[in-house]
Phi, psi and omega in degrees: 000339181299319158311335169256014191242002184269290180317319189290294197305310193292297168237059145231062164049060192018044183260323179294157168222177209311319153337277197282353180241355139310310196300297225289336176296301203302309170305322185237354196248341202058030160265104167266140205191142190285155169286318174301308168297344180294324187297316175319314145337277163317314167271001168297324187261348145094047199219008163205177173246000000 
């Protein structure tokens, strides 16, 4: 999943936060997924501060 939360974070000009990349998994991969993990993610990958 990090990998589609990368692509999504990549090209919307690293601009998106955690939030906004919850919706877009649900919209374009049909993926739900709770928002903490999405942050958790994001900061395991070093993609937000």
């Amino acid at each position: 999943m990090i990998d589609k939360i990368l692509v999504i974070y990549n090209d919307n000009r690293k601009v998106y936060g955690y939030r906004r990349i919850k919706i877009s998994l649900r919209r374009i991969f049909g993926i739900n997924v709770n928002h903490k993990k999405v942050l958790r993610l994001m900061q395991k990958s070093k993609t937000t501060y």
